[in-house]
C-alpha positions, 0 to 999 in steps of 0.5 A, a space after each residue: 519759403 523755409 524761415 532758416 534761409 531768412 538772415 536778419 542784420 539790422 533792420 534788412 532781411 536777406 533771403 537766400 536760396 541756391 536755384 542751383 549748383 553755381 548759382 545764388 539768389 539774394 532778395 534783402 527788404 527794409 520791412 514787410 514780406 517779401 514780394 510774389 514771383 514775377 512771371 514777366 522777365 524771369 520764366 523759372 517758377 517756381 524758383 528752385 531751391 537746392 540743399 547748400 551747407 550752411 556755417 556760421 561764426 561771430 563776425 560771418 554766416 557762410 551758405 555754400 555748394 561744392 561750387 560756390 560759396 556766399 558769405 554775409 558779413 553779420 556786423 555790416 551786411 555785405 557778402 562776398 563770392 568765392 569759387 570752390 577754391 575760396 578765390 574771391 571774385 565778388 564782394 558788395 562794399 556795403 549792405 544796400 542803402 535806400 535814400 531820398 533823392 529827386 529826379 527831373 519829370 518824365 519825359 512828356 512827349 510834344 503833348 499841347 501841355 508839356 515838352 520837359 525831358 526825363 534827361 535835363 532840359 532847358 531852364 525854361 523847362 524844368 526848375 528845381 522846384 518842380 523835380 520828382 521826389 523819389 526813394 533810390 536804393 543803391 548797391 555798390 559791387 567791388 571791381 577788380 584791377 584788370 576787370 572787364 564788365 560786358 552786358 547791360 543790353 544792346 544800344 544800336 548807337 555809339 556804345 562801346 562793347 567793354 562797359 568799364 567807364 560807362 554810365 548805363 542806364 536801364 530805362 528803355 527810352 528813345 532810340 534802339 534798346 534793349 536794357 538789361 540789369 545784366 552783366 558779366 564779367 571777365 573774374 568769371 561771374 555775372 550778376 542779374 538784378 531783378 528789376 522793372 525798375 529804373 536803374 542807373 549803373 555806374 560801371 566804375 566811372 566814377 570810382 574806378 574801383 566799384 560798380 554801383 547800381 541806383 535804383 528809382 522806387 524799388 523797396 526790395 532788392 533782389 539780385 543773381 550771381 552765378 560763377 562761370 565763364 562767358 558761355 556758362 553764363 549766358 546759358 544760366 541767364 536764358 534758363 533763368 529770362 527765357 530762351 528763343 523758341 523754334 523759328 521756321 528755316 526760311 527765318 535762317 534764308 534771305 530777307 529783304 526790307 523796303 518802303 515799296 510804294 505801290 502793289 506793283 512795285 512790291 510784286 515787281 521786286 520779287 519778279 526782278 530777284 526770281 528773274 535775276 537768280 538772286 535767292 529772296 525767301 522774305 520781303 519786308 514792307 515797312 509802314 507805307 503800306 497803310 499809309 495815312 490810317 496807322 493803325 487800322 491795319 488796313 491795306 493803301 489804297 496803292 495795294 488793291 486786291 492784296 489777297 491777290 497779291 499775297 497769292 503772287 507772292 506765294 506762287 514765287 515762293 515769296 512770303 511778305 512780312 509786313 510794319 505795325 505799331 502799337 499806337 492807333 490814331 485818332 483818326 483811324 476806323 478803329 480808334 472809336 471801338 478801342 475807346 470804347 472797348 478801353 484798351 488804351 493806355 490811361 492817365 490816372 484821372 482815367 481819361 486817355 492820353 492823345 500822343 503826338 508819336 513819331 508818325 507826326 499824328 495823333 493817336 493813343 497806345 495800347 495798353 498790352 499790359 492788359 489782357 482784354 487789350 491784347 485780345 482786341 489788337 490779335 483781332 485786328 491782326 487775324 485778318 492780316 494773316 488769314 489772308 497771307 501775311 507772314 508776321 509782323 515787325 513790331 515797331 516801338 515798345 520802347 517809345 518815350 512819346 507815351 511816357 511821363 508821371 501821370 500814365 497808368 497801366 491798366 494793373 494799376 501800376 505806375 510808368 516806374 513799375 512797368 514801363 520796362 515790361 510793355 515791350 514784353 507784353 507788346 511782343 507777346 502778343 503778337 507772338 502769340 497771335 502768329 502761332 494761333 494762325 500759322 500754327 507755328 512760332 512766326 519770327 517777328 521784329 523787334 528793336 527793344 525790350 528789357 531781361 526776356 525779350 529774347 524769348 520774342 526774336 528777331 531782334 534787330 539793331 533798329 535805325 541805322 545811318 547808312 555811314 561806315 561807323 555804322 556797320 562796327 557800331 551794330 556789330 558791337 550791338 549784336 555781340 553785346 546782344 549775345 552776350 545778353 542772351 539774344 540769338 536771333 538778330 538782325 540789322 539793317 543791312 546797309 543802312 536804314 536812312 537814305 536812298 540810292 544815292 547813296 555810298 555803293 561801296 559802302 552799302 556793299 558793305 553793309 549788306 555783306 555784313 549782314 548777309 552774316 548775321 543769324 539773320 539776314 535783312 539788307 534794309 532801306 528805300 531803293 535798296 536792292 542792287 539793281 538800283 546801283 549797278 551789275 556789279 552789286 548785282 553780282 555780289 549781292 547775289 553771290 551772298 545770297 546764294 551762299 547765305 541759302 547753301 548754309 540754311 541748314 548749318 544756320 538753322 542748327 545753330 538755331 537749335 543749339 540756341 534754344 537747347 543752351 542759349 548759346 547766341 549764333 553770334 559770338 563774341 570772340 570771349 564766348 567762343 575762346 574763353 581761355 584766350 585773353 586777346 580775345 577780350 579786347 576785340 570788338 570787330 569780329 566775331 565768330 558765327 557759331 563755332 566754325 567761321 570766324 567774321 571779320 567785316 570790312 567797315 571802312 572805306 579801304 580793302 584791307 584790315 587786321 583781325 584776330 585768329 586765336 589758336 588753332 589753324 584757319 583757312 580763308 575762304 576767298 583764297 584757300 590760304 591757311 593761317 597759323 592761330 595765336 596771332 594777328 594778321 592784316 589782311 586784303 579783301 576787295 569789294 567783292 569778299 569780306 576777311 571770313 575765316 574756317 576753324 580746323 577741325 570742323 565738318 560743314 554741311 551745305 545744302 544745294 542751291 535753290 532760289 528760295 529754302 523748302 519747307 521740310 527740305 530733305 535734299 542730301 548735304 555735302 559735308 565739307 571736312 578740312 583738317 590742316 596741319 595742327 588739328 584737335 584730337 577730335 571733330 568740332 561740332 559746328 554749333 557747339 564748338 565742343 569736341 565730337 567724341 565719337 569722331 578722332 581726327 583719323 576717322 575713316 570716311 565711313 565712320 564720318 558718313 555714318 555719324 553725321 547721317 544719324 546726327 542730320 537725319 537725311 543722306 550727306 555725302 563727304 568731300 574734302 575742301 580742296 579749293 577755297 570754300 566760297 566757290 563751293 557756296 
């Protein structure tokens, strides 16, 4: 660190670095030296550092780019943001400040000893007298009238997309999280503070004119600010946390999860899609196929023979991704080698904590923050997938049952330091393991994590009523999501909780809605359309076999997110940054750059969505709309509202039952240009213009393109008729 980008004030020394042109790093300390380069949220190391100007006067020190210019006030130590312009669009209102404070205990999770909560429980529970004393460090931002902050993580429950008026918390705690001390904000910047560290964020409720992070045990401050619209800053926060690897096409087709209880049953429901033409590339079995040992990673007894039954499953071109966990129960054949191998998680006195989880067992959680534990859990897990599994969904990392004040991870550092990180570790593993076996990234399942999870997808929505406000509730979950740098997502379509009994129409619509995420997984007990009716068996299928002719724009949309950390599901911000209308929109979203999703999320056949400028076709009927405007539009059980951008070039592969490893089949690019197109092609997975395609191009001229840009043999045709019968 070169000793002029150190600013003293005071008693606080401020270090600060442009990692690139519309980007600054600001780390500020009390006392001591300032901290190593963490490798766990943050990929880029080491940090970059770019040449920026520097000026200085009596009252301010400026360090400026052609981009941006930061400026510390010396007398009181706060800075301001400009853009190139000298517009201001950030300022903090003080420099930051460490105080004493306390807090209620850790959360001690149905232990013999303890029930007290980290939220604030009964009196009987928790006193003043037996509160935390800790050390908060706060940092108060500016909010502008008209503001809107989005960002902070996911929340599969009742969270609102536009975080103005929120109180956030970036513990990841009990429920489906993903925490991030991330935000963007519509004055065109977004701010990552760099912390494992608790942090509670007030987003203006309290004064409505700042944005105020408080920060449990953190002696050293450090924070990212980066200038751009939604787009921009979504790709200069995966440069920075980390971006999605490469998942396999058929992680783009059809899943289906599901508790079968039973070899046969399992077997039995592939035989049933394959029987009724319905195309399935995956099913998921949750946890009830170890049931009574979780988790030795052995199979039930109700799956005898299971490599001869992951051979059946091959032979219908059906791979079985299978539920695990993180915590061994005691009574487990494994549990007596992990002890004495010591990879669990310890209290401080070095004994090993029996948690009480939600399996309603007993059982100690591996400490994935160590490398010896990680080597014994990819152990467990081999075996698994020499024999046929093709990955695993990794339940918890977020789960407050192991959490309170007296943990330690096997670094020695505390539940405050590194909490936030297990989930991290815990992916990365099996992650890991996956590829060793199968020689390839292997999509797994995840429901929580803080800044970098996304480098471990698929994310999922996790546990879901199976209740109409659920499906706009995990659609603001996946935007939100993307706007956070995740791509690959999921939820569980339909519904996690309940049967077959429940709501037809609404898991109908559900499982629609799902069958337009990155990724596609209708989710629950007995949730397969057979166990309703014919006519969910016609929808379902119809899906489906759309879902399986659009792999191929799927899978490139995959790849344009790994390249730029552009999410597949895009807030109507991200993809129309320059439409303000489209800021207050929470349910729809666009599906890369050509379709736009409205889905249906109340018991009714009609709804008003959004169409920004330009000129739609919907795929139902045909119809063509003009853009700039809302509309309210029909859609019986049977569709949901999809929309077509003018100016796209489709590709869709033939139909099959399942997506080929290295299909080299020919696509049919499907062109549909309307009445008021752009002067160029849209590229599908970018959004952005096609130089080499005017609007007026020949035929020809399209073929030649798109077979250089695809690398197979495409074949072009005009959408005469509404697109979804060419699905």
């Amino acid at each position: 660190m070169a000793d002029d980008n150190i600013i003293t004030i005071g008693d606080l020394s401020y270090d600060v670095q442009f990692v690139r042109e519309d980007m600054v790093r600001v780390r500020i300390r009390r006392d001591g030296e300032f901290r190593p380069e963490e490798n766990e949220m943050v990929v880029v190391s080491p940090m970059p550092s770019i040449d920026a100007n520097r000026s200085e006067t009596d009252e301010e020190i400026s360090i400026f780019t052609g981009s941006m210019i930061l400026v510390v006030d010396k007398n009181v130590g706060a800075f301001r943001i400009m853009d190139a312009e000298k517009n201001t669009v950030l300022q903090s209102l003080s420099a930051p400040e460490w105080f004493s404070a306390t807090r209620f205990p850790r959360m001690k999770w149905r232990d013999d000893d303890v029930v007290c909560m980290d939220q604030r429980p009964s009196d009987e529970c928790v006193t003043s007298a037996n509160k935390v004393s800790i050390t908060m460090l706060r940092f108060p931002l500016s909010l502008n009238d008209g503001e809107r902050i989005f960002g902070f993580g996911m929340s599969g429950w009742a969270r609102p997309l536009e975080m103005r008026g929120e109180m956030v918390s970036t513990w990841t705690d009990w429920g489906d999280d993903y925490r991030t001390p991330y935000y963007w904000s519509s004055n065109g910047y977004s701010v990552f503070v760099r912390t494992s560290r608790t942090a509670k964020i007030d987003v203006g409720k309290t004064q409505g004119d700042r944005l105020v992070f408080d920060i449990e045990n953190e002696d050293e401050l450090e924070y990212f600010v980066q200038l751009g619209n939604a787009r921009a800053c979504i790709e200069g926060y995966t440069w920075l946390t980390g971006r999605s690897p490469k998942m396999p096409d058929w992680a783009f087709g059809n899943w289906m999860g599901g508790y079968w209880k039973t070899r046969e049953d399992l077997l039995e429901t592939a035989r049933q899609f394959r029987q009724n033409q319905i195309p399935m590339d995956v099913l998921r079995q949750d946890s009830i196929w170890l049931k009574g040992h979780e988790c030795d990673y052995k199979w039930d007894d109700n799956f005898p023979d299971p490599k001869g039954m992951l051979e059946e499953l091959a032979n219908m071109n059906c791979r079985l991704h299978v539920w695990i966990s993180h915590t061994v129960n005691h009574d487990c054949s494994n549990f007596a080698d992990g002890l004495k191998k010591g990879v669990f998680l310890k209290n401080r006195d070095g004994s090993v904590p029996l948690i009480k989880w939600w399996k309603d067992q007993r059982g100690a959680t591996i400490d994935c923050t160590s490398d010896k534990a990680c080597e014994w859990w990819k152990d467990q897990l081999r075996p698994l997938l020499k024999e046929g599994i093709a990955g695993f969904k990794v339940d918890g990392g977020n789960d407050h049952y192991f959490v309170n004040d007296d943990r330690v991870f096997a670094d020695g550092r505390s539940i405050d330091e590194a909490r936030n990180l297990y989930a991290l570790h815990c992916f990365r593993c099996v992650a890991e393991v996956q590829e060793e076996i199968h020689g390839e990234y292997r999509p797994i399942w995840i429901r929580s994590g803080t800044a970098g999870a996304q480098r471990y997808p698929v994310m999922w929505a996790g546990d879901q009523e199976p209740a109409w406000e659920s499906i706009l509730l995990q659609m603001r979950a996946g935007i939100s999501a993307g706007l956070c740098g995740v791509s690959f997502w999921s939820c569980d379509g339909g519904g996690f909780m309940g049967g077959a009994t429940q709501n037809e129409e609404m898991t109908l619509r559900g499982t629609q809605f799902a069958f337009w995420n990155p990724v596609c997984q209708p989710f629950g007990i007995d949730r397969e359309p057979w166990h309703y009716s014919e006519r969910s068996c016609e929808i379902f299928r119809s899906f489906a076999e759309m879902r399986n002719r659009l792999n191929y724009y799927l899978v490139r949309l995959g790849d344009e997110s790994i390249r730029s950390g552009l999410p597949m599901m895009r807030g109507m911000m991200i993809e129309f940054p320059d439409d303000p209308e489209c800021l207050d929109i929470d349910d729809q979203y666009m599906l890369g750059s050509a379709f736009l999703v409205a889905p249906i999320y109340e018991d009714k056949v009609e709804r008003k969505l959004y169409l920004p400028e330009g000129e739609w076709v919907e795929i139902h009927t045909n119809k063509v709309y003009d853009g700039g405007q809302w509309i309210t539009v029909n859609a019986d059980i049977h569709t949901i509202p999809v929309f077509v951008r003018s100016g796209v070039i489709l590709p869709i592969k033939p139909l099959t039952q399942f997506i080929e490893d290295n299909d080299t089949s020919t696509l049919t690019l499907y062109r549909w240009q309307g009445s008021r197109t752009p002067a160029h092609y849209i590229d599908y997975a970018t959004g952005c213009p096609i130089e080499e395609l005017p609007i007026d191009s020949s035929d020809e001229n399209i073929v030649k393109v798109f077979r250089k840009r695809e690398e197979r043999d495409v074949e072009l045709k005009p959408l005469n008729s509404p697109l979804c019968e060419m699905l």
